[in-house]
N, C-alpha and C positions, 0 to 999 in steps of 0.2 A: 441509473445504472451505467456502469460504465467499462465497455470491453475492448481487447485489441480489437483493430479493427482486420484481421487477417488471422488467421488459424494456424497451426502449426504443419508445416512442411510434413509431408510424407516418409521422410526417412529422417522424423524426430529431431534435427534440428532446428534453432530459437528460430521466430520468424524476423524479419526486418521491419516492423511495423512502422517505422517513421524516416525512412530513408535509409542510401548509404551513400551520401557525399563526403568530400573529403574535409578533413577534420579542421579547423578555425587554425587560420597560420599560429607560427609555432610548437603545437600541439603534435605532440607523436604518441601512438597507440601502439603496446605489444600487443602481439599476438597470444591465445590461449588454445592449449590442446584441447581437443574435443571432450563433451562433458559424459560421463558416463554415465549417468543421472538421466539424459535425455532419451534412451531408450525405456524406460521401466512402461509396463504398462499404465492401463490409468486405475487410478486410485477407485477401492470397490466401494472406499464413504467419504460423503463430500458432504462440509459444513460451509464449504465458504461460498456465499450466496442463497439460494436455496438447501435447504435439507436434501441428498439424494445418496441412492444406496442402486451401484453400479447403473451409474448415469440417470437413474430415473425419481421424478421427485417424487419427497415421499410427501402428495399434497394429500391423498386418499385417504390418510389417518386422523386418527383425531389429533387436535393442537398440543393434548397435552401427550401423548404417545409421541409427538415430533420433539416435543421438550426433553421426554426422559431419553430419548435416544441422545439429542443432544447434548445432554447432561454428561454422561456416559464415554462421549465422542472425545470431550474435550480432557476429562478422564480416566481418557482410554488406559486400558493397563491398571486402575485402580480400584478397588470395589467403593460405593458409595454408602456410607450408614444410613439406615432408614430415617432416623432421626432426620439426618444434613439433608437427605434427599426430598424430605419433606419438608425443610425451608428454603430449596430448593425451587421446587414450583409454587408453594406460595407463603408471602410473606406473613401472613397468618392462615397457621395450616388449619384446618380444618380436624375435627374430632374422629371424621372416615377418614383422615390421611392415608395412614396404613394400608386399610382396605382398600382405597381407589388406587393408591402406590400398585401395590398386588394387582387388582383389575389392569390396570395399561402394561402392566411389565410381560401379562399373559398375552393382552393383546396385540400386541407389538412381536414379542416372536410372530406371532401367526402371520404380522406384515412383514416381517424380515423371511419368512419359510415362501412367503407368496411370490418374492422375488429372487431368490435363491434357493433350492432345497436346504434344507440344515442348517440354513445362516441364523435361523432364532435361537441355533443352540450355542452361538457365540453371547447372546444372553442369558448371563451367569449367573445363578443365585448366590449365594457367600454366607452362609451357616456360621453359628458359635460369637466369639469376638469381634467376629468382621461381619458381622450380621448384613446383608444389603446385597445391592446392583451393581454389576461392572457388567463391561464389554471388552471380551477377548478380542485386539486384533493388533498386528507388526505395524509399526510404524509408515510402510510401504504401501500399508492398503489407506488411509488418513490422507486428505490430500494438505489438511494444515501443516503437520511438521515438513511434508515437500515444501510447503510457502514459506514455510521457515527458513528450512535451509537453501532456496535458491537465493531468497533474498540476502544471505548470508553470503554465501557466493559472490552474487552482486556486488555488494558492498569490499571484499575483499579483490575483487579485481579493481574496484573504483581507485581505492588505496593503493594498489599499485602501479597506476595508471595505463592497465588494458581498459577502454573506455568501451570498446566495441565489444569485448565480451561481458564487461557488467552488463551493456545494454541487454545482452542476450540472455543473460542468468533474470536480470530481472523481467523482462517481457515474459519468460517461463513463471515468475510468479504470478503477475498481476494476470497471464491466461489462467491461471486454476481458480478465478473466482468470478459469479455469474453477476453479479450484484451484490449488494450492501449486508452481511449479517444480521440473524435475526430480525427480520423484519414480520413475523407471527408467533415471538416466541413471549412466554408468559413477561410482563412487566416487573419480575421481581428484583429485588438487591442483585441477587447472585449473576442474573441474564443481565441486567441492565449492567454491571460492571465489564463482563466478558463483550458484550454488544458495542463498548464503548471502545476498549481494548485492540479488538480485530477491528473495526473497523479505523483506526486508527494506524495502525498497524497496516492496511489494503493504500490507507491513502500515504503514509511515509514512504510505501513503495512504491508508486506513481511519483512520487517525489523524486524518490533517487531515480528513478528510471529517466524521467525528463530529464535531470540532472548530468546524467551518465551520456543521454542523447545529445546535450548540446555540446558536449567535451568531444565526442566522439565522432560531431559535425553530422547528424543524423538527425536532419529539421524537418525534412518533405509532412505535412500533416501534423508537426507538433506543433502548434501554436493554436489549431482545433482540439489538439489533447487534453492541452494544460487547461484551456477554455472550459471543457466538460467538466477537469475537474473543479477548477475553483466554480463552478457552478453548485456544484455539492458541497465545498469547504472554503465557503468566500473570504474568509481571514488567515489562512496560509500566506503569510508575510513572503514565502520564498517561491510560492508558486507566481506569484505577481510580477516577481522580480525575473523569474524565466521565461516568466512570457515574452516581459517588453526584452530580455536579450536575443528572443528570436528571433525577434520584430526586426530586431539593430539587424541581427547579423542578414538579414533580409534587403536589409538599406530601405526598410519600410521606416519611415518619421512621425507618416500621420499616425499609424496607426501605434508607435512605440510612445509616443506621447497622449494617445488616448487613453492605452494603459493606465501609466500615469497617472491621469486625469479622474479617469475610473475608480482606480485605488484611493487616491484623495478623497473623494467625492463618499464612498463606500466605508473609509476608518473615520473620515472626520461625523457623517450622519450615524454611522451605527455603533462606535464607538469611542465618540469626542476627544478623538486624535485631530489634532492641525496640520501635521506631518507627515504621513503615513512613511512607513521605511524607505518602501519602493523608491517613492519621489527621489531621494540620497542622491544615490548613485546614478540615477537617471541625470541628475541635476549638478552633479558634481564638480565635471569638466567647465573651465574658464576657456575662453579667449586665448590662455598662454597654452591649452594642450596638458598641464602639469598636472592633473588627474586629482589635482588638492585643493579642495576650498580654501579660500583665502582668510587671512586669520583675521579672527573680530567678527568671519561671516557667519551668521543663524541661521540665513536661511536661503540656501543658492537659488542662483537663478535657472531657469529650465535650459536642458541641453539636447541640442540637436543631434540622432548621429549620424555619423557620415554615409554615404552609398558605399557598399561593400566592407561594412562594416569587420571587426578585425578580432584579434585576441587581447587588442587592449582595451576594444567595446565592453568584452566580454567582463575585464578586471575592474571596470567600473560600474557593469552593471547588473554584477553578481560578486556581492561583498561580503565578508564572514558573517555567516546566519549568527544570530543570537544561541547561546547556547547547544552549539551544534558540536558532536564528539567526533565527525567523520569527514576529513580531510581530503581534496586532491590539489597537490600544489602545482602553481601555474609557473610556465616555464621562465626560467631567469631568475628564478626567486624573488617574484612578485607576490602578493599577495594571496591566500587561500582561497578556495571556493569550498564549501562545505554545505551540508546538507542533513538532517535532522538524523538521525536513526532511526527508522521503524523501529524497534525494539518487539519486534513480534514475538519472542519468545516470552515476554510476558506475558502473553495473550494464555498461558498456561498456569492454572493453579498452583 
């Protein structure tokens, strides 16, 4: 699991979770007005991470009562057909589908009424055409669409190059979730697609969020961050490559080149790569300074970087991700740095 490591400020604004130095020469950050977004209270149902319904998990119920809430959750605003609801929680439904359906939709209000007065009665039944299950509730009370849209934020200060308030739009994301999705929820098509999605979706935004931290010169502790995560998602090509430029801009060597060494060792055994990306850019820089492999070369030699590493560390050792849609251009009209898009909004039906 993996959290900021600091909480959110008292008067609702983003926390500084990985410093606030000043930003890699070159590099200038605007400024962004205050978010008004960071007032709202906290969301009364939370998916991301554990199941919880104003703050509290709902571990007390049965698995599949956590599923149809679930279900629901992610659906919210929609009524669900018996039919779909039932393939749903299992991939072959069962002949009491219906009936057990019926059984947990009753027993679940009772856990939604146990924690809220009245709140089971946001469990709808839907009569006639629309036969089935929904859950009444605003967007405000759901803490996913907030993740949606902070990280959306994020990324649109990224773009513009406020680097210090993506940081903070996305630290507001990646705080609204406790841990990994679904990790109790049924094995079926339907969960295993969404499970795959959000959590996808949790780690592009750790991505950008490091991403936004290095532009933004906000290292203190990230080079433990990134560590956590490729700990959970050890073949993120771009998280390897932000490590070793933290490393750099640290005027750490051993450890920028252990990196490296790491990554090689880890794509060529678990994915019979010779090259791993990383290595590139770390290895790129010659003797002459010119930042370009020399022509006829396959396979450079390793590169040392320098103490007090710079923003032309940085250009060599954060090079356009593969298929990446989300830009911040580096000063002088060098080269891109980019960064994958979470795309969380598909994380919705």
């Amino acid at each position: 699991m993996i959290q900021s490591p600091q909480t959110d400020p008292p008067d609702g604004s983003a926390p500084h979770a990985v410093g606030n130095e000043p930003a890699p020469a070159g590099h200038t950050t605007r400024a962004a007005p205050p978010d008004p977004h960071d007032e709202r209270p906290d969301p009364r149902f939370g998916i991301l991470g554990q199941l919880s319904v104003h703050g509290r998990t709902m571990s007390v119920t049965s698995p599949v009562r956590r599923a149809v809430l679930t279900a629901c959750l992610l659906r919210y605003g929609r009524p669900i057909g018996i039919a779909e609801f039932s393939e749903i929680l299992w991939d072959d439904p069962p002949v009491s589908a219906t009936a057990n359906l019926r059984s947990h939709v009753t027993g679940l209000r009772r856990d939604l009424d146990e924690v809220e007065p009245g709140l089971g009665d946001r469990m709808r039944t839907y009569r006639g055409a629309q036969c089935g299950y929904g859950l009444e509730i605003a967007p405000d009370e759901f803490d996913l669409p907030r993740f949606t849209a902070a990280v959306q934020r994020g990324r649109n200060w990224l773009l513009s190059g406020s680097h210090k308030s993506a940081v903070d739009a996305l630290e507001q994301a990646v705080g609204l979730w406790n841990g990994p999705f679904g990790q109790d929820l049924p094995p079926t098509r339907w969960f295993n697609a969404h499970i795959a999605g959000l959590n996808n979706a949790r780690l592009d935004a750790y991505q950008d969020l490091f991403t936004a931290s290095v532009l933004a010169g906000r290292t203190i502790m990230l080079a433990y961050r990134i560590e956590s995560v490729i700990a959970e998602a050890p073949y993120r090509q771009h998280l390897w490559e932000l490590l070793a430029a933290v490393h750099c801009l640290h005027g750490d060597t051993v450890s920028t080149l252990s990196v490296v060494n790491r990554c090689q060792k880890l794509f060529a055994e678990d994915l019979g790569l010779d090259l791993p990306p990383v290595s590139r850019p770390c290895g790129r820089r010659r003797s002459t300074g010119t930042g370009r492999r020399p022509c006829g070369s396959s396979r450079p030699g390793p590169r040392t970087p320098r103490s007090g590493a710079n923003a032309e560390d940085l250009r060599v050792l954060l090079p356009d991700a593969e298929a990446s849609h989300l830009g911040v251009r580096w000063p002088s009209g060098h080269r891109t740095l980019r960064s994958r898009p979470a795309g969380a909004a598909a994380a919705f039906p």
